[in-house]
N, C-alpha and C positions, 0 to 999 in steps of 0.2 A: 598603774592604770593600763588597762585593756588597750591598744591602740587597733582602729581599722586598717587594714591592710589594702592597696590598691585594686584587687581583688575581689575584698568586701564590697568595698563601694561601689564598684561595676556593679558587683550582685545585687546590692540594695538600689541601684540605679536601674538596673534591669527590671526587677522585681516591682517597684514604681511606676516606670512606664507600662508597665503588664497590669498594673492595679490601673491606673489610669484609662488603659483601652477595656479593660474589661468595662469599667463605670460608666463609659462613655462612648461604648459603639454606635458608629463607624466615627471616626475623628483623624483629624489631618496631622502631622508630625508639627507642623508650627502651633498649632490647639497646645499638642502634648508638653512641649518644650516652655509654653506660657504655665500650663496648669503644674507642670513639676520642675521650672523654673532652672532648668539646664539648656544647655545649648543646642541650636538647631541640629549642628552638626554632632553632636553627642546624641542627641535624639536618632538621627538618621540612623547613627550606625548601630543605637540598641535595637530601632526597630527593624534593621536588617538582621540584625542577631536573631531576633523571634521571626521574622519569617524561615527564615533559614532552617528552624525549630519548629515549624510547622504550628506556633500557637496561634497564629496570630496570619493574618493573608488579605491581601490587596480588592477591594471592594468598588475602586472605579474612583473618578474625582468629584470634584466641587469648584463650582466658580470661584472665581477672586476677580472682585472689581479691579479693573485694568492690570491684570496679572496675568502668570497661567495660572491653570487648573489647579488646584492641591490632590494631592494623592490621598486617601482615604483609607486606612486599617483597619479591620475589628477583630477580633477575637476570633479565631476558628475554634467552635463548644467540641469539638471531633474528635478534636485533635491530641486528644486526651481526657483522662478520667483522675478525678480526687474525691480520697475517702476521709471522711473526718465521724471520729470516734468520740462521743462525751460518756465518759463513764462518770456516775453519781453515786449516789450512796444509796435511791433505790433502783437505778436502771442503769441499762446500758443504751446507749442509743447511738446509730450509725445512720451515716448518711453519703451516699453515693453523688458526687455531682460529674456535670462535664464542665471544660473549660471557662464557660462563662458564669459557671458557678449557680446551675441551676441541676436542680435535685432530680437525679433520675432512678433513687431507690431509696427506700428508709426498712430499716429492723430495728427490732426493742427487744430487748431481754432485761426481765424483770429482775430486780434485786433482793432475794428475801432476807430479814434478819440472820444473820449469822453467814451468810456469805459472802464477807468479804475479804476472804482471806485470797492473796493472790494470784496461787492457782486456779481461784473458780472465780473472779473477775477476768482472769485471761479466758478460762473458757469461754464467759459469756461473750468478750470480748471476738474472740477467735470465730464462735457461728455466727452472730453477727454480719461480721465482715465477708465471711462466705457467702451468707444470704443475699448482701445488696449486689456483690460480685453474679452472684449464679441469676438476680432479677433483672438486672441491667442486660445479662451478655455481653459482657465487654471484656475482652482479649486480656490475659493477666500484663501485656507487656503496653496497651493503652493507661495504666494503672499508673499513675508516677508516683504517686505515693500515698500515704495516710497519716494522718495528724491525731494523736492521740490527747485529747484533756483528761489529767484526770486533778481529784480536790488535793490540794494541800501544795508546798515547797517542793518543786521538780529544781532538776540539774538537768537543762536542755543540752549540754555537750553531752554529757555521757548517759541521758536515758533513765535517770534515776527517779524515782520518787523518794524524795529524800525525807517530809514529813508529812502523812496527811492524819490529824488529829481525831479526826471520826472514825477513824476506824485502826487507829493506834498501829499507821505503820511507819519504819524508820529505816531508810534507806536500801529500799527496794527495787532491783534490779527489773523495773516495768519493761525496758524498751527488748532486753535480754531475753525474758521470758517469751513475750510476745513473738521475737524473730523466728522461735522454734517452730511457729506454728501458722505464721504469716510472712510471704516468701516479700511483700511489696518494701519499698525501702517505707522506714518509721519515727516519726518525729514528736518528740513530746513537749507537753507545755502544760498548763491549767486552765482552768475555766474561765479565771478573771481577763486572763489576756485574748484566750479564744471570743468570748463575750466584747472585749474593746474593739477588736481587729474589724470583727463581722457589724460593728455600729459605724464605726470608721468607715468600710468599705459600701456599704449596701442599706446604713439604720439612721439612726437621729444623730449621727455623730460627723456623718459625711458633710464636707465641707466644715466643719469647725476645728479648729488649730487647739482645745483646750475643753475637755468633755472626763464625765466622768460615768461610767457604768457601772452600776448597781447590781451585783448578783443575788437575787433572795432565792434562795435553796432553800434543802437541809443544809446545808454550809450558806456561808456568806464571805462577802468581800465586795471591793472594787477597783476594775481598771481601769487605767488610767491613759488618757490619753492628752499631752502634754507636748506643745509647739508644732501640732498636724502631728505626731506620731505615735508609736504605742512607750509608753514608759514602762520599763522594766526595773530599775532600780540596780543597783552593783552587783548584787546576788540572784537577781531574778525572780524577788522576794517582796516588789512592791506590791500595794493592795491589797496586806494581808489587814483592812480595815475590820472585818469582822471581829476580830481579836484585840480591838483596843478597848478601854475600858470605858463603859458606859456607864456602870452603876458601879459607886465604889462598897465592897463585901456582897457583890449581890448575888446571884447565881451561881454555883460551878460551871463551870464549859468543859468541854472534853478535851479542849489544852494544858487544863488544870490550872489555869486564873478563874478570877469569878470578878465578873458584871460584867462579861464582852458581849459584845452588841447582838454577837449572832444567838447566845443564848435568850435575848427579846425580842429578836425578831427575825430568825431562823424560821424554818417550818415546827422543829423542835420547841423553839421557844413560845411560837405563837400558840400549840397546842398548851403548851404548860400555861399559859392567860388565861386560856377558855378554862382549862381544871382548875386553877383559884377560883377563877369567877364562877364558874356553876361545876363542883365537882363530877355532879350526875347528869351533865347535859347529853342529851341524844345526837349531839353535834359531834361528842366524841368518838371515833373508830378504834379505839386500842390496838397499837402496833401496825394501825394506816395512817402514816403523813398522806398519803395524794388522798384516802376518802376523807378525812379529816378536814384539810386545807378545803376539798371542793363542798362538804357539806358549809363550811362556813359561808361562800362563796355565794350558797345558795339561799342559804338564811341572812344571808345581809340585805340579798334582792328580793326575799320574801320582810323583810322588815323586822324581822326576827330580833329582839332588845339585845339579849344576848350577842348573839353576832356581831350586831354594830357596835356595841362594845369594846368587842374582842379587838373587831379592826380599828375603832377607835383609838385604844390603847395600845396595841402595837405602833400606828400612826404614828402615836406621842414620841416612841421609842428611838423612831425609825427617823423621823423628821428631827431630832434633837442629834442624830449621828450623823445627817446628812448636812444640815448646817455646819455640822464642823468640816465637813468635804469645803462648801460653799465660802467659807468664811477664808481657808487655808489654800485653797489650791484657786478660785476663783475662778472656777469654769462657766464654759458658754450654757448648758448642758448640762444636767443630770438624767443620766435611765433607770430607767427603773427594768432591770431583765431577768429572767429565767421563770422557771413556773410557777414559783409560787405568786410574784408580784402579775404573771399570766393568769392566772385563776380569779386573783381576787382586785385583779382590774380597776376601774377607772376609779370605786368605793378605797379605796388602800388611797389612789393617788390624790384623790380630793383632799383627803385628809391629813396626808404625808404635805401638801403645797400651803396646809395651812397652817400645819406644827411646825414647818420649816422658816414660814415669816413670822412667828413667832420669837425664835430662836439664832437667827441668821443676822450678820449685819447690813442695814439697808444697800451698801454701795454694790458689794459684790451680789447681795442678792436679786437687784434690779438688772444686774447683768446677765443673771438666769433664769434660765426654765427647765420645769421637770418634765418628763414625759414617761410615757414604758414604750417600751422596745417598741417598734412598728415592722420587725422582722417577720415573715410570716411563719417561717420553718423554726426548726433549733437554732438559734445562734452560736450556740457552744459549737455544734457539727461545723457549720459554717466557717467559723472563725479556724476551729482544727484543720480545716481541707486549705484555709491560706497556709499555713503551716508549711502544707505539704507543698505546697504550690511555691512556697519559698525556696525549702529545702530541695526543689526540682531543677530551678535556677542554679542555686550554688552547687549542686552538683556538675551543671552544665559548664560553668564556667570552672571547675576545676579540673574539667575532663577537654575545655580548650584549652586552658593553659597548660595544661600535661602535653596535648599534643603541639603546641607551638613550640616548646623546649625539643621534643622528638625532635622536627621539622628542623630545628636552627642548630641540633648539638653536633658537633664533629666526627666527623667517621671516625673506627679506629684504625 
């Protein structure tokens, strides 16, 4: 077993109190030390550490009945810059924030069929990044880092993309290719956890100890979030839900099982409902998931039988996979995130809350509630710029503990 290092835990301790101030600007170090359940004095000195780091800066006090004053922190947004990266299966999409993790640039590069091989993901990749850089103006050395999602089994030590199934690649040197051509430090992950992170920090997930997020993509999955934190699983390999079986001999998937969830309620799989059910429907866009998905979107609000259908029977799908979230993990919480569950809105969730009491058992399910995301931006960008925002801590602290050893080792 993995064990944490003294180190670590400062970092994740760090990195906590910096989730905490950012959530809750301006707030006092005894606020901090209740909300993240460490000591005053541990408090103090992390949040001297972030001053010191300029994230973070002295804002005046607050009363305290028959006290003194408390001292008051928030966030300096300045005082740096985070880029978070979601590559998909058909776009690329970046997002520029400042420190308190508000968006000061967005770029899209489109994904066409047959591009996904991963020289021309890095390129879309690479302009991108230069664009929300070059819109923002912001100094390449304000840039602490960027957080890349991308779909499938990543190896966040070493930068790999280790399996992503839609697009048949196997251990792919992502974080490698990328450094060639982007100078900022780079940290990889996937969607499911970029998606839990940014509900946790900013969505429906904030404030609950035990939540589960939903991604309906083209891909699918979800993460997890379990005792207040992100669950990763021993290999970094939790939430690969989309991939378990729902229907037994039903579908192929592009893992190469068949009746996994994501092939029913995928964006892929949702198209393939609509062509059972009306081969010749003008709802279809051959080789468009996004006009696809939003013509249906729009035929469900025009009343369109077809359509309500469509989302009907996905519902069914979708709400019989979720139940088994509800039943096993018994969360506060289910989300419903990313775009396709964005497009086809409140019509999807009516119907997903009602296959799911169908299906779920009463105890755990009285303990829940669904919702969609209530993020306004990407969540995946989001979620990838905490990423970075982590890996900017652990940097810092490895770069004081390099120098305290300097400081203390013996002349020659």
């Amino acid at each position: 077993m993995k064990r944490g290092t003294s180190r670590d835990i400062r970092t994740a301790n760090r990195y906590e109190v910096l989730r905490q101030i950012i959530a809750a600007s301006p707030t006092s170090r005894q606020e901090l030390a209740a909300a993240t359940g460490l000591s005053l004095a541990t408090v103090a000195t992390l949040v001297g550490e972030l001053l010191d780091l300029r994230m973070i800066t002295e804002v005046g006090f607050e009363d305290s009945a028959g006290g003194r004053p408390r001292g008051l922190v928030a966030v300096n947004a300045s005082g740096g810059a985070l880029i978070g990266v979601d590559i998909a299966e058909t776009y690329v999409h970046v997002e520029l924030f400042d420190l308190a993790l508000n968006v000061l640039a967005r770029a899209e590069e489109h994904m066409r069929p047959g591009e996904s091989r991963p020289e021309r993901v890095v390129a879309h990749v690479t302009a991108a990044v230069g664009s929300v850089v070059a819109q923002a103006g912001v100094e390449a050395a304000r840039v602490l880092g960027v957080g890349v999602s991308v779909p499938g089994q990543v190896d966040r030590d070493t930068g790999v993309a280790e399996y992503a199934p839609n697009w048949d690649w196997h251990d792919v040197p992502l974080l490698d290719l990328l450094s060639e051509h982007i100078a900022y430090p780079l940290h990889l992950d996937n969607p499911l956890r970029a998606s839990a992170v940014a509900e946790l920090w900013f969505g429906a997930a904030r404030g609950h100890g035990d939540a589960v997020v939903v991604n309906l993509g083209t891909g699918v999955g979800a993460g997890l979030v379990l005792g207040g934190g992100l669950h990763r699983g021993v290999s970094n390999s939790a939430g690969e839900w989309g991939h378990t079986t729902l229907v037994l001999d039903g579908r192929l998937c592009r893992c190469g099982n068949h009746g996994c969830v994501e092939t029913y309620v995928g964006a892929l799989g949702i198209i393939q409902n609509l062509r059972e059910l009306s081969p010749r429907s003008p709802l279809l866009h051959p080789g468009d998931q996004t006009a696809t998905i939003d013509a249906l979107a729009a035929g469900v609000a025009a009343g369109d039988p077809v359509a309500v259908k469509v989302v009907r029977d996905t519902a069914r799908y979708l709400g019989a996979g979720i139940a088994v979230l509800v039943n096993v993990l018994n969360p506060e919480v289910v989300v419903l995130s990313s775009w396709v569950a964005a497009r086809l809105g409140e019509p999807l969730l009516d119907e997903v809350c009602e296959a799911v009491a169908r299906h779920a058992l009463r105890r755990p399910l009285a303990a829940n509630r669904i919702v969609l995301s209530p993020i306004p931006t990407d969540p995946v960008c989001l979620g990838a710029a905490t990423f970075a925002l982590e890996g900017a801590l652990q940097t810092v602290g490895q770069r004081r503990a390099a120098g305290a050893r300097g400081r203390t080792a013996p002349s020659a």
